[in-house]
C-alpha positions in Angstrom: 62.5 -21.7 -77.9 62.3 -18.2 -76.5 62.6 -14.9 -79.0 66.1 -14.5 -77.6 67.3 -18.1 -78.7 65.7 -18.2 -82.0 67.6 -14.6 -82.7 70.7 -16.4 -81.5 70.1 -19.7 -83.5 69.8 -17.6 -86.9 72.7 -15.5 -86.1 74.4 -18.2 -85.5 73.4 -20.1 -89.0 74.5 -17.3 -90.6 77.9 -16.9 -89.0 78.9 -20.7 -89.0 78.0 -19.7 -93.1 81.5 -18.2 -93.4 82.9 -21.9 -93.2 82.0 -22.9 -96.6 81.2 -26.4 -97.8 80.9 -28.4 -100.6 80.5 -32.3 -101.7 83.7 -34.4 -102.1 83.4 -38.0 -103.4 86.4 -40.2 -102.8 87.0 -42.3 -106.1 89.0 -45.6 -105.4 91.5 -46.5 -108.7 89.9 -48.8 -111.4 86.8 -49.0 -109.2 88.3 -50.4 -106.2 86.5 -49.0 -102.9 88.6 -46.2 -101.5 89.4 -46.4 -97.9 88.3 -43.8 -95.2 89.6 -40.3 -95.1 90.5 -38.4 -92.2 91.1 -34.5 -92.2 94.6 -35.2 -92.4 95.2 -37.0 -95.4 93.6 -34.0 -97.2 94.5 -30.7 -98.4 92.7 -27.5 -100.6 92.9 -24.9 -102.4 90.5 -21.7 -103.1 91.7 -19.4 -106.5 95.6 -21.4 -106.3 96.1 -20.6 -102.8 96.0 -22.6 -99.7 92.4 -22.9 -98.0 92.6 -23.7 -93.9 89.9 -27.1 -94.1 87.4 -25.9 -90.7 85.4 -29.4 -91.5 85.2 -32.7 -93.1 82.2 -35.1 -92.4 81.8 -38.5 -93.7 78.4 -38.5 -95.2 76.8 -41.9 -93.8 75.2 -43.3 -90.7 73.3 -39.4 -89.3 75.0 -37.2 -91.3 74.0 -39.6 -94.4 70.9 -37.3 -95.9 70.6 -37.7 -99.3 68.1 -36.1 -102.1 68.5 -37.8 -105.3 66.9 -36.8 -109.0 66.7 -39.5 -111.4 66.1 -37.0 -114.5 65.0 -38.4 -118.3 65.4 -36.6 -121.4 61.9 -37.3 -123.1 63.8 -37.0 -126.3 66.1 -40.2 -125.4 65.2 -43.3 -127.3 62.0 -45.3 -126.2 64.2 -48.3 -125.7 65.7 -47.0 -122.6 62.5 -48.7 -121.2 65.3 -51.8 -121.2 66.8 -50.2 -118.8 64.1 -49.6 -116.1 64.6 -53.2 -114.4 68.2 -52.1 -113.5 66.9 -48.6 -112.5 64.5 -49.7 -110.2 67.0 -52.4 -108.7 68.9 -49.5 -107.8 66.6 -47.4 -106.3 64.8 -50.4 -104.1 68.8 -50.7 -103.0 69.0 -47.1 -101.9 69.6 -46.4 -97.8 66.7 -45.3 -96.2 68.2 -42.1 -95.9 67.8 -41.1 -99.6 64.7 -39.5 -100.5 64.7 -40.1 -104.5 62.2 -38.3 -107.0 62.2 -38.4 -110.8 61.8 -35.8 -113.5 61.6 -35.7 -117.2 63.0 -32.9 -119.2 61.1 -31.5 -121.9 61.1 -28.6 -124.0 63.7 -26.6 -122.1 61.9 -27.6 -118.8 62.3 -30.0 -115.7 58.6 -31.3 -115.4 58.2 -33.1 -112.1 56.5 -36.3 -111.9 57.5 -37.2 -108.4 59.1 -35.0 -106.0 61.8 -35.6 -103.9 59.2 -35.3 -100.7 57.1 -38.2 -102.3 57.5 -42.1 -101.4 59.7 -44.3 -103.5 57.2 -46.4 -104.4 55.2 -42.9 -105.7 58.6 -42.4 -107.6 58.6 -46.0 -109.4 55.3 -45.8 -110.4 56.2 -42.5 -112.1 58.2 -44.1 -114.2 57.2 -44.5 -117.5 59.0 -44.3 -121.1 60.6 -41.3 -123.1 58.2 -39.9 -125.6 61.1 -40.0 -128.1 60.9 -38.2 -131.3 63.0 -35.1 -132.1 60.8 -32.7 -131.8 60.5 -32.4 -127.8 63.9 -32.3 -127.4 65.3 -29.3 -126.3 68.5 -28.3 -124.5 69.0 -30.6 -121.6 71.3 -28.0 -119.8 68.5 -25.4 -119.4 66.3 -27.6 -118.3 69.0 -29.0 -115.6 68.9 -25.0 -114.8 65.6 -25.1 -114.4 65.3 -28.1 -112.3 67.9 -26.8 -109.8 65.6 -23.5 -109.6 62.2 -25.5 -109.1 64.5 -27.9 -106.2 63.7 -26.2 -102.6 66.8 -25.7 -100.5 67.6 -28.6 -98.1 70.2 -29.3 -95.1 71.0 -32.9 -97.2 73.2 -33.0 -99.9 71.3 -32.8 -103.3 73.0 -34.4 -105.7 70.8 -35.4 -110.2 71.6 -38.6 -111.7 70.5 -37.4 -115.5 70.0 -40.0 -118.6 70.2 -38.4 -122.1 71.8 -38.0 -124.8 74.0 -34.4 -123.7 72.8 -33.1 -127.6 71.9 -29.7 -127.7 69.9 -28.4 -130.3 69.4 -25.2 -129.2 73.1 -24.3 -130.2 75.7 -24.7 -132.0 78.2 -27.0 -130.8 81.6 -25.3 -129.4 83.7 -25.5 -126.6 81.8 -22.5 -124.2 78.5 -23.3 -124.9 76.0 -20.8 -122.7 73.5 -23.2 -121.7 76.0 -26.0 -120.4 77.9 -23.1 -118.8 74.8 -21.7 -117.2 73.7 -24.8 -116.3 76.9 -26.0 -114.3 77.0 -22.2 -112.9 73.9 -22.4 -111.6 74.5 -26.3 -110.1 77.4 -24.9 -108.2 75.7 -22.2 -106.8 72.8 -24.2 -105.2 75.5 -26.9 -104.2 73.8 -29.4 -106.5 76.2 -32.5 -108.0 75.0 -33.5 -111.4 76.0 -37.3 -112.7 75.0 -38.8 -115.9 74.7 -41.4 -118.2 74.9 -41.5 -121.6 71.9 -42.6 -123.9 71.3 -41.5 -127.4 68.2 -39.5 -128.4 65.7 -40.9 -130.8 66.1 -40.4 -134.6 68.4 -39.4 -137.2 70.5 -37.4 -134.0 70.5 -40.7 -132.3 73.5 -42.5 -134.4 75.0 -38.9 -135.8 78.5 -39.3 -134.5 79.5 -36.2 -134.5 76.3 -34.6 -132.3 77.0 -38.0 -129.8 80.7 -36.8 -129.4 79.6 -33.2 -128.4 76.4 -34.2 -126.3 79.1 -36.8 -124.4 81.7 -34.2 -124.2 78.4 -31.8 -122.4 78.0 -34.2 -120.4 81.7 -34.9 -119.4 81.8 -31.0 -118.9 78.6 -30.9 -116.6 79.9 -33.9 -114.7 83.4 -32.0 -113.5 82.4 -28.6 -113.3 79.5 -29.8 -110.5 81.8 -32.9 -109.0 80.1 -35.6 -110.9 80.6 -38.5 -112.8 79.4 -38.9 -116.4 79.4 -42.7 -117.8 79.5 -43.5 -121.3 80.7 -46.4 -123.6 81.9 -44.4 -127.1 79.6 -43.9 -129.7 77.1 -47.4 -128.9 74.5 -47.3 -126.8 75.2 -49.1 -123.6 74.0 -52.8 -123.8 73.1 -52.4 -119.9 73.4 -49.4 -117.2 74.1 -52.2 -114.4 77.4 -51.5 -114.0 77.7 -47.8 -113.9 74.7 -47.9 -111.5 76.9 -49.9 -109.2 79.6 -47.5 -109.5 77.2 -44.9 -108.9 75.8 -46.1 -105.8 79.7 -46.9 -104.2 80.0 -43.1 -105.0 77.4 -42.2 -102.6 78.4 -44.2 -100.0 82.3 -42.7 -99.8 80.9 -38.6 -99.8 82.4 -36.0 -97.5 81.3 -33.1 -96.3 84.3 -30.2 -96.5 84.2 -26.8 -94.9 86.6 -24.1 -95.7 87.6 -20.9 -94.1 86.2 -18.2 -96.8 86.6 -15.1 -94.5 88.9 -13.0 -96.7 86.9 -14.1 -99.6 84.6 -12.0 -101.7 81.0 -13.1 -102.2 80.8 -14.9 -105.4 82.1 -17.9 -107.2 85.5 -18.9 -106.5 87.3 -21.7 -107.9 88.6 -24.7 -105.6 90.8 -28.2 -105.6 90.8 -31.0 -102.9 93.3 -33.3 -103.0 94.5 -36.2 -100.7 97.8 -37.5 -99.9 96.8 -40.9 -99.4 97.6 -43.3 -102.7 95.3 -45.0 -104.9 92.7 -42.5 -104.3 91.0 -39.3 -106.0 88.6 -36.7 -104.7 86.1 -35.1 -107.1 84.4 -31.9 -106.0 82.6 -29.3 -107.9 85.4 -26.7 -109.8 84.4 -23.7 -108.3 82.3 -22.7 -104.7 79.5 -20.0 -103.8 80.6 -17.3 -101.2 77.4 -16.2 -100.1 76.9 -12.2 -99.7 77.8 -11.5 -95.6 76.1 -8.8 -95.7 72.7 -8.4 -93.9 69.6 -8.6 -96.1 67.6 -4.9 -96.6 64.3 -5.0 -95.2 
């Protein structure tokens, strides 16, 4: 490619920027599978006013590109090892066209045993159980930050599947909790879609009700403000994750890419709603958008 054309190619990335676009799953009612969406049967909004739609792409067959996080809490109870037949099940059953690494959070930090780039048979092998005791647990929502920061920028959609217990130790439990907030805030920004499962942490802050109720209420939180889907069964410990990995993986498969017409908008985060008009069907996006800065970078 000549001088000329690359110039042109990067002007043009950055112009075809002002469309922006975000990750909508289509949710069928009481798990049915939804049917498929055109770009009439939905509608949006950006801050309560009408958006003009420029795009919307199914996400399978070439457009399909997926990286996928499967993220532990190293302070979830050991016997999530239980578990790990299912998991593995589910990524084996993955398309080809998900790349799928694994992470453990500890501390306040996203360590990296297998990178998204890595093989999934690399990723499996990484596998191993929480070191579950108290003491390493730290606030999984700065760690989700810091994951998102470590996670280099790709054209596929990115989207965490994260296993703990939603607990925070690191603060008190209210309804604007900084980390949580800081957490989905940076999520939205990098276009990331955080889902979860519940699991309770090891110890005494394992079968504390009222830390479960907050740490499932995070993870609730987390789930809607990045347009994911947190599953949990109440207070017990799920007897097997089978079932919302099912769910999970029909999620993936009915994604859409939307672009919206953001050239009267500011830079920043602005919030949005997608809706459909078709029945027995829900779209679930991330609450609020990034408007990237238009204007050129300073050398």
């Amino acid at each position: 490619m000549s001088r000329v054309m690359t110039v042109f190619a990067f002007l043009f990335v950055c112009l075809s920027s002002f469309a922006q676009q975000l990750v909508v799953t289509a949710e069928g009612h009481h798990g049915a599978a939804p049917g498929v969406l055109t770009r009439d049967d939905i509608s949006a909004e950006m801050d309560g006013k009408p958006a003009r739609i420029t795009g919307w792409t199914p996400l399978t067959g070439d457009q399909a590109a997926l990286e996928l996080y499967v993220v532990i809490d190293d302070g979830t109870d050991t016997d999530l090892g239980l578990q790990f037949g299912a998991l593995k099940d589910f990524i084996h059953e993955l398309p080809a066209s998900t790349r799928v690494g694994l992470a453990y959070l500890r501390n306040g930090m996203a360590v990296i045993l297998a990178p998204v780039t890595a093989g999934r048979e690399e990723m499996v092998k990484a596998l191993r159980l929480p070191i579950g005791f108290g003491g390493i647990a730290a606030s999984p929502y700065i760690a989700i930050s810091d994951l998102v920061k470590k996670w280099p920028e790709s054209k596929a959609r990115r989207e965490v599947l994260l296993i703990s217990s939603g607990t925070d130790p690191y603060e008190p439990h209210d309804l604007l909790n900084p980390y949580l907030q800081t957490a989905i805030t940076d999520a939205q920004r990098a276009g990331i879609v955080v889902h979860s499962i519940y699991y309770p942490g090891a110890g005494h802050w394992g079968h504390t009700y009222w830390r479960i109720n907050w740490g499932e209420n995070y993870l609730s939180e987390l789930g809607d403000g990045t347009g994911g889907e947190a599953y949990w069964q109440g207070p017990e410990k799920p007897v097997g994750i089978e079932s919302y990995l099912k769910d999970f993986a029909l999620r993936l498969e009915n994604q859409y890419l939307l672009a919206l017409d953001k050239d009267d908008l500011k830079s920043g985060l602005h919030r949005v709603r997608v809706v459909t008009s078709k029945p027995g069907i829900s779209l679930v996006a991330a609450e609020k958008v990034l408007i990237p800065d238009r204007r050129p970078a300073q050398r």
